[in-house]
N, CA, C and O atoms as a GROMACS GRO file, in nm:
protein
  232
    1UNK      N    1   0.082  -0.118   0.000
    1UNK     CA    2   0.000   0.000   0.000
    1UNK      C    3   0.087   0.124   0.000
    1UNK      O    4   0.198   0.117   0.052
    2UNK      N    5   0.038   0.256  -0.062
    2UNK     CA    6   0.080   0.364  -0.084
    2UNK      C    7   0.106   0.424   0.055
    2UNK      O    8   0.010   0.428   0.132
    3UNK      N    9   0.250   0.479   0.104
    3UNK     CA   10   0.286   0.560   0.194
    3UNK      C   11   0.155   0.631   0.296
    3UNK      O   12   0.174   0.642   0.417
    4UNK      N   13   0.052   0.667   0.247
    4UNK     CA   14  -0.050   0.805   0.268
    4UNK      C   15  -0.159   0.726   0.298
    4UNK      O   16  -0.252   0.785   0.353
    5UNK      N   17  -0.176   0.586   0.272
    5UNK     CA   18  -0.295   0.554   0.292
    5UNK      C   19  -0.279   0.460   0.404
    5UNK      O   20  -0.164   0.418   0.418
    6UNK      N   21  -0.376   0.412   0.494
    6UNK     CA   22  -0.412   0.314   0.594
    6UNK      C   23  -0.516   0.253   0.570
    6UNK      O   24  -0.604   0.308   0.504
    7UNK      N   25  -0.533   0.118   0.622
    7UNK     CA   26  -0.638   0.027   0.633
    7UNK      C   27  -0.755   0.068   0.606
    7UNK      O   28  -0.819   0.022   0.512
    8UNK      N   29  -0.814   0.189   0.710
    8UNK     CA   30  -0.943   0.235   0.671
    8UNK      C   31  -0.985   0.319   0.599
    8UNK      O   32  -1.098   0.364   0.616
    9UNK      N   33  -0.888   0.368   0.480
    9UNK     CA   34  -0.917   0.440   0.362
    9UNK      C   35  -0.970   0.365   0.290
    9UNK      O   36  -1.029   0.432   0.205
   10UNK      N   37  -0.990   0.219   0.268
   10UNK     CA   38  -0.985   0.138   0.172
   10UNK      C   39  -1.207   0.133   0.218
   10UNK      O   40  -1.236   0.171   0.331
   11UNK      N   41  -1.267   0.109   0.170
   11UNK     CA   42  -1.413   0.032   0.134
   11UNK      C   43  -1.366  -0.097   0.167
   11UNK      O   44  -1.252  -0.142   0.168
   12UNK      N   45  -1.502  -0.160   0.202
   12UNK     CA   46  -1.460  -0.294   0.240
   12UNK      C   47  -1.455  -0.362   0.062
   12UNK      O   48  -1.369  -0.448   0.044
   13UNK      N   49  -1.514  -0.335  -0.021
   13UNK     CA   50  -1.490  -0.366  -0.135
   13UNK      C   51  -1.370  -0.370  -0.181
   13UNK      O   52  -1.328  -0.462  -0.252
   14UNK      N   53  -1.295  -0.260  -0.142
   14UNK     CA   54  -1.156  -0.234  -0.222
   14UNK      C   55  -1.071  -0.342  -0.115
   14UNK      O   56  -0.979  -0.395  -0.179
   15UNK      N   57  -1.073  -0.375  -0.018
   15UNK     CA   58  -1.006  -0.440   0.085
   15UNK      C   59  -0.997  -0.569   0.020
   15UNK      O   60  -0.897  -0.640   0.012
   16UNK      N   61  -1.126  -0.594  -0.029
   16UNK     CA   62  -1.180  -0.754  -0.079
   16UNK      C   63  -1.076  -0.776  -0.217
   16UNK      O   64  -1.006  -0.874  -0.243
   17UNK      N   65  -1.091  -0.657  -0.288
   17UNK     CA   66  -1.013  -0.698  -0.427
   17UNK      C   67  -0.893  -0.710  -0.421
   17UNK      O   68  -0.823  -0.789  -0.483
   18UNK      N   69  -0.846  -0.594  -0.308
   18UNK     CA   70  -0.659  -0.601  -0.280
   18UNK      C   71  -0.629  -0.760  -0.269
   18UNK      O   72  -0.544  -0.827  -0.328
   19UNK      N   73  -0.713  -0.793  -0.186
   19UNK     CA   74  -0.677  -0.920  -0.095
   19UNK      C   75  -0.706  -1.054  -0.230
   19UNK      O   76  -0.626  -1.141  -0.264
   20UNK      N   77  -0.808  -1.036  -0.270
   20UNK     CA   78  -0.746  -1.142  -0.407
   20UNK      C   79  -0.678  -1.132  -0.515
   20UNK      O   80  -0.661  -1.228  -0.590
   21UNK      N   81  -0.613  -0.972  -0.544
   21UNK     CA   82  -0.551  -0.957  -0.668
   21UNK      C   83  -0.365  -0.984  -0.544
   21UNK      O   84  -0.272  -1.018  -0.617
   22UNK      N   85  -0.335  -0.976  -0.436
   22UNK     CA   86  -0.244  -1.011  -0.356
   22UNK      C   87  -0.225  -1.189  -0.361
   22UNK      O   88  -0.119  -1.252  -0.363
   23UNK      N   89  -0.408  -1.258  -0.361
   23UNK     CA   90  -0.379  -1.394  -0.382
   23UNK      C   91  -0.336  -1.469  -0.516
   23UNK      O   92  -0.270  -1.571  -0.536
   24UNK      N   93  -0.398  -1.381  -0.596
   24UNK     CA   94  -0.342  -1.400  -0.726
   24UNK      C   95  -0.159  -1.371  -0.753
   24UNK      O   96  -0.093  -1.474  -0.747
   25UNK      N   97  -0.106  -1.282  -0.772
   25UNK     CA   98  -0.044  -1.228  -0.768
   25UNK      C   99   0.125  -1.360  -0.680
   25UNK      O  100   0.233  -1.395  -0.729
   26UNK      N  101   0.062  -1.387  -0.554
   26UNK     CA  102   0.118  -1.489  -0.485
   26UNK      C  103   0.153  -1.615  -0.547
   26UNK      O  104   0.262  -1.672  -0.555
   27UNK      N  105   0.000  -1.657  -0.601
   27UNK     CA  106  -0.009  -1.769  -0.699
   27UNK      C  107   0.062  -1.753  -0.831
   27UNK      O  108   0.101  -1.851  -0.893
   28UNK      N  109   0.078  -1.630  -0.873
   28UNK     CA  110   0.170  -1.617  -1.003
   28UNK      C  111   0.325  -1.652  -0.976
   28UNK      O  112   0.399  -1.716  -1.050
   29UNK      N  113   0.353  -1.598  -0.861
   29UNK     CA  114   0.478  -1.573  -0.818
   29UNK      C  115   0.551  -1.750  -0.778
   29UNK      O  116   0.670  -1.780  -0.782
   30UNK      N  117   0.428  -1.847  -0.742
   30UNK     CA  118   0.484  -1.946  -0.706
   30UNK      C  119   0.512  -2.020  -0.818
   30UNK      O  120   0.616  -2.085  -0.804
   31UNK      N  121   0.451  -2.037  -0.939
   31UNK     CA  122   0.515  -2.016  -1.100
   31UNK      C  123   0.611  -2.027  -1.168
   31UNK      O  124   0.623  -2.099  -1.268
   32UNK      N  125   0.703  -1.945  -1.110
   32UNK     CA  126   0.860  -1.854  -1.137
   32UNK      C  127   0.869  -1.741  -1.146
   32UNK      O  128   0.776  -1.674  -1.193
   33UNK      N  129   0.960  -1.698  -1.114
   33UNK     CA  130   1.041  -1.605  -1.161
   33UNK      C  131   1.030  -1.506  -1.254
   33UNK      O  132   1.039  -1.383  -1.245
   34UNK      N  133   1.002  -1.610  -1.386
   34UNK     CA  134   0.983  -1.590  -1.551
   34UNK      C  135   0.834  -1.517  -1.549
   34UNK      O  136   0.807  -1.431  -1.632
   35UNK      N  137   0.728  -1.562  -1.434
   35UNK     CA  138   0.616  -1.487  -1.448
   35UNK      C  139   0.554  -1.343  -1.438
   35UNK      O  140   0.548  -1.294  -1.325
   36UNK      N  141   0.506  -1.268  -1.552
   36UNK     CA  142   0.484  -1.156  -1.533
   36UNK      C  143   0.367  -1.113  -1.378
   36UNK      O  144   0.297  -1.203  -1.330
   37UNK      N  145   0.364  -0.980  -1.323
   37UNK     CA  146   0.246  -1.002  -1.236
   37UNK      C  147   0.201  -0.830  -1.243
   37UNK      O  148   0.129  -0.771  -1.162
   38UNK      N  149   0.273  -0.772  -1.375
   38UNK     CA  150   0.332  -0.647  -1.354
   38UNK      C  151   0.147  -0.587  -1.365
   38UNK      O  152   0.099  -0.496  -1.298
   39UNK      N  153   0.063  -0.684  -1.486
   39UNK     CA  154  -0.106  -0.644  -1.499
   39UNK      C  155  -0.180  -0.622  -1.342
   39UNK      O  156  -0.249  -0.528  -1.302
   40UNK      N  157  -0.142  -0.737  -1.275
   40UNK     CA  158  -0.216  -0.727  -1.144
   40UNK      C  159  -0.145  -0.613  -1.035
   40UNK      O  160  -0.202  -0.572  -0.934
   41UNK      N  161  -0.023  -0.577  -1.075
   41UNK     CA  162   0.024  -0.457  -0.986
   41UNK      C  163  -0.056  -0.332  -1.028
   41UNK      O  164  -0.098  -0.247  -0.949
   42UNK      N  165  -0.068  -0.331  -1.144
   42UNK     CA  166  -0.141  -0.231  -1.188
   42UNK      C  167  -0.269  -0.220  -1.129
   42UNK      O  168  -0.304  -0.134  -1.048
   43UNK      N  169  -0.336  -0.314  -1.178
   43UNK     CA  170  -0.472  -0.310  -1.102
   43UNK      C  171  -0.499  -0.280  -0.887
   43UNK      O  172  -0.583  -0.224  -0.816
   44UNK      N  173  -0.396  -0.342  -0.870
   44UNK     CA  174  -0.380  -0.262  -0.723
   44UNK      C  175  -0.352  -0.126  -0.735
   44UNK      O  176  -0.415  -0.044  -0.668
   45UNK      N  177  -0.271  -0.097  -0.808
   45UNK     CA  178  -0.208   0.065  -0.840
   45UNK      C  179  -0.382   0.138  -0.838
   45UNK      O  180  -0.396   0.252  -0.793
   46UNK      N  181  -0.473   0.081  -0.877
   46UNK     CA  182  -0.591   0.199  -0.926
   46UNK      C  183  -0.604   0.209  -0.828
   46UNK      O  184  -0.563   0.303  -0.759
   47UNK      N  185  -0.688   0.076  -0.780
   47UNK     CA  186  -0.761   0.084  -0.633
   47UNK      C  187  -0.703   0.157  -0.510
   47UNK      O  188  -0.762   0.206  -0.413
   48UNK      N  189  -0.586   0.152  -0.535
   48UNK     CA  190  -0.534   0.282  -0.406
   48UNK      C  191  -0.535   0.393  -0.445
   48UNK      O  192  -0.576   0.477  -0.364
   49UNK      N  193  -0.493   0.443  -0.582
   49UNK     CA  194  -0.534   0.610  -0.679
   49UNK      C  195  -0.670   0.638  -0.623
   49UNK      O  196  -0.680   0.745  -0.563
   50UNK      N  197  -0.786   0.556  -0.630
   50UNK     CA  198  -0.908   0.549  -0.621
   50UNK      C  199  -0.907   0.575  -0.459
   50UNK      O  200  -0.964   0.679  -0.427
   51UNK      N  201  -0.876   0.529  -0.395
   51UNK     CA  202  -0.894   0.544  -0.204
   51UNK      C  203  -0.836   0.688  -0.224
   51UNK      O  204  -0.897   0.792  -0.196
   52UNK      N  205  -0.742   0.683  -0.264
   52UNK     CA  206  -0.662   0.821  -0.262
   52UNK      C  207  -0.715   0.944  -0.300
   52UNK      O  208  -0.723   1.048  -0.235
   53UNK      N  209  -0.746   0.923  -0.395
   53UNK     CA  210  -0.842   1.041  -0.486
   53UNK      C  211  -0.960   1.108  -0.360
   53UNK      O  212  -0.983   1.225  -0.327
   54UNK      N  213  -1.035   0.937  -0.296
   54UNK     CA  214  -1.121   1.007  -0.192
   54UNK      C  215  -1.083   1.035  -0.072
   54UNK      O  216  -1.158   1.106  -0.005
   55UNK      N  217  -0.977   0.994  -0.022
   55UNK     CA  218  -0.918   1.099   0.150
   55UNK      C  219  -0.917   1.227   0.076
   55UNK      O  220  -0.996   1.308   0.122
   56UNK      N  221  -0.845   1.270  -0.032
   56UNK     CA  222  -0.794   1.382  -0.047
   56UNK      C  223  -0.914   1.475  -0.123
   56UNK      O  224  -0.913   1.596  -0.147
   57UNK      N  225  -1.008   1.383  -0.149
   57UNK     CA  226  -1.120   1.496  -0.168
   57UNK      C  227  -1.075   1.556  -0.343
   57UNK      O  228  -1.058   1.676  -0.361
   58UNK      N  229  -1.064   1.481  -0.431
   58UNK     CA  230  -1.055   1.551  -0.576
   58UNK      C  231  -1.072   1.428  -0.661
   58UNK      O  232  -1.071   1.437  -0.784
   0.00000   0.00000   0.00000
């Protein structure tokens, strides 16, 4: 998670998706090495832009 944000910035929704795009992500990783996971970082990347966007009000 982003520096600025804590636990309860997140919706319990957004909590839910972190937590399976993290299980995914895990599961890629046990894979190899060779496996990309860089799509599912991204997709975490929103969901905290998105928490973020709303603490900060813009």
């Amino acid at each position: 998670m982003a520096d600025d944000l804590s636990l309860g910035d997140f919706t319990p929704g957004e909590k839910a998706r972190l937590a399976l795009l993290t299980a995914r992500m895990a599961k890629r990783g046990l894979a190899g090495v060779d496996v990309n996971i860089n799509d599912l970082k991204r997709k975490a990347e929103r969901i905290e832009d998105q928490a973020r966007r709303r603490k900060h009000g813009k």
